[in-house]
C-alpha positions in Angstrom: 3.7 26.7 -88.3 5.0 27.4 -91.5 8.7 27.0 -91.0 9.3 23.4 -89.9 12.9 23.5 -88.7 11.6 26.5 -86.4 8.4 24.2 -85.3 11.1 21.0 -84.3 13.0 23.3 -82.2 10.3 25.0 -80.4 8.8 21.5 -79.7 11.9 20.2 -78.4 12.4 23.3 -76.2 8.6 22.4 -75.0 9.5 19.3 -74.3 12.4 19.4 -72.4 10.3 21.6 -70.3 7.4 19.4 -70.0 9.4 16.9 -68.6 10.5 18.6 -65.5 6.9 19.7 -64.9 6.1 16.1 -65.0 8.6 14.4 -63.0 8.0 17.0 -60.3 4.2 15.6 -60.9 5.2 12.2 -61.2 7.2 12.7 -57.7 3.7 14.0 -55.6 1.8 11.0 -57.1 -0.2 13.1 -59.5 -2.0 10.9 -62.4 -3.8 13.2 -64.7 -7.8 13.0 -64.6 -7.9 11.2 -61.2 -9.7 13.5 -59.5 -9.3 11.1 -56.0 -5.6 11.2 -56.2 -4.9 14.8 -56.5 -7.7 15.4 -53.9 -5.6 13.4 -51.9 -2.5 14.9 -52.9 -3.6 18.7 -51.5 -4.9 16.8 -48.3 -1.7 15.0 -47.6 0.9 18.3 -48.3 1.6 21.4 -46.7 0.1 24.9 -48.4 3.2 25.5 -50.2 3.4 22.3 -51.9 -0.5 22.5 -52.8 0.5 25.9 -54.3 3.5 25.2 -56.3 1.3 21.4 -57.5 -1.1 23.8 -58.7 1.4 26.1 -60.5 2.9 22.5 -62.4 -0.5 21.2 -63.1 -1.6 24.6 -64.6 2.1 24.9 -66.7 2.0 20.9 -68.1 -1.4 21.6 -69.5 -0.3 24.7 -71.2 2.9 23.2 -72.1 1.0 20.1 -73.4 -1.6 22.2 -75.3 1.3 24.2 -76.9 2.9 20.8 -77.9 -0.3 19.4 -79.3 -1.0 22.6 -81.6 2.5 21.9 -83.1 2.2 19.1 -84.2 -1.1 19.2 -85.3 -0.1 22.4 -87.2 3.5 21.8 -88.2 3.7 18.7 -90.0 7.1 17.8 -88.5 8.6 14.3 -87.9 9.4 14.5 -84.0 10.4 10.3 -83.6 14.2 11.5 -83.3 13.2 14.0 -80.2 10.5 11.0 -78.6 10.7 7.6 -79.5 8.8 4.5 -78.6 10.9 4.2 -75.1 11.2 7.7 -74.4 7.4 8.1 -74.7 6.6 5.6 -72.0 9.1 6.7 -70.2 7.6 10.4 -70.2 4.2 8.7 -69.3 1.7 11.9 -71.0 -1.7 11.9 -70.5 -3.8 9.9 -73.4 -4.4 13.0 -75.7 -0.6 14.1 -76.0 0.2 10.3 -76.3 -2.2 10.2 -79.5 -1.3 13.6 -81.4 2.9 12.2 -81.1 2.0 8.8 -82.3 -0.5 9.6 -85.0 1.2 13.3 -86.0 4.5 13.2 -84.6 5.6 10.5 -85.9 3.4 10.5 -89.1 6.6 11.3 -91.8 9.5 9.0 -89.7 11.8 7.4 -91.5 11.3 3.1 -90.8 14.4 0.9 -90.8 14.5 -2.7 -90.9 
């Protein structure tokens, strides 16, 4: 993305909503890439539920694919929109985790 201040905003609006496709995630038990859990997961709930888990599942990766390009493309400093604490918190699978520590955060500003 070629205008930063456009890029920060977007991701921030990305975000926001990939945090209430996770905590409704987080809420069913999902963890990402365990194939036995979320096996379990359709077993255990009604069709509805199973239908809607597959809508979030299908909108976090897209959402998390959309946050990954952004970074990787924008060149922005995010820390002030995720820190340390709010990125365990948030609890992303291992390939968003990587991109906001290693691009992210790349150009934050360290205090002593």
């Amino acid at each position: 993305m070629k205008q930063p201040d456009f890029a920060k905003w977007y991701f921030y609006q990305l975000l926001k909503k990939y945090e209430g496709e996770q905590l409704y995630l987080n809420e069913l038990g999902y963890v990402y890439g365990n194939e036995e859990k979320t096996n379990e997961i359709v077993k255990k709930q009604p069709g509805y539920v199973v239908k809607i888990f597959e809508e979030k599942m299908g909108n976090e990766l897209k959402i998390r694919t959309r946050m990954m390009k952004i970074l990787r493309d924008g060149k922005i400093n995010i820390y002030e929109y995720i820190n340390k604490e709010q990125l365990e918190k948030l609890n992303p699978p291992e390939d968003l985790r990587t991109v906001i520590e290693k691009l992210g955060w790349k150009n934050r500003t360290h205090t002593a």
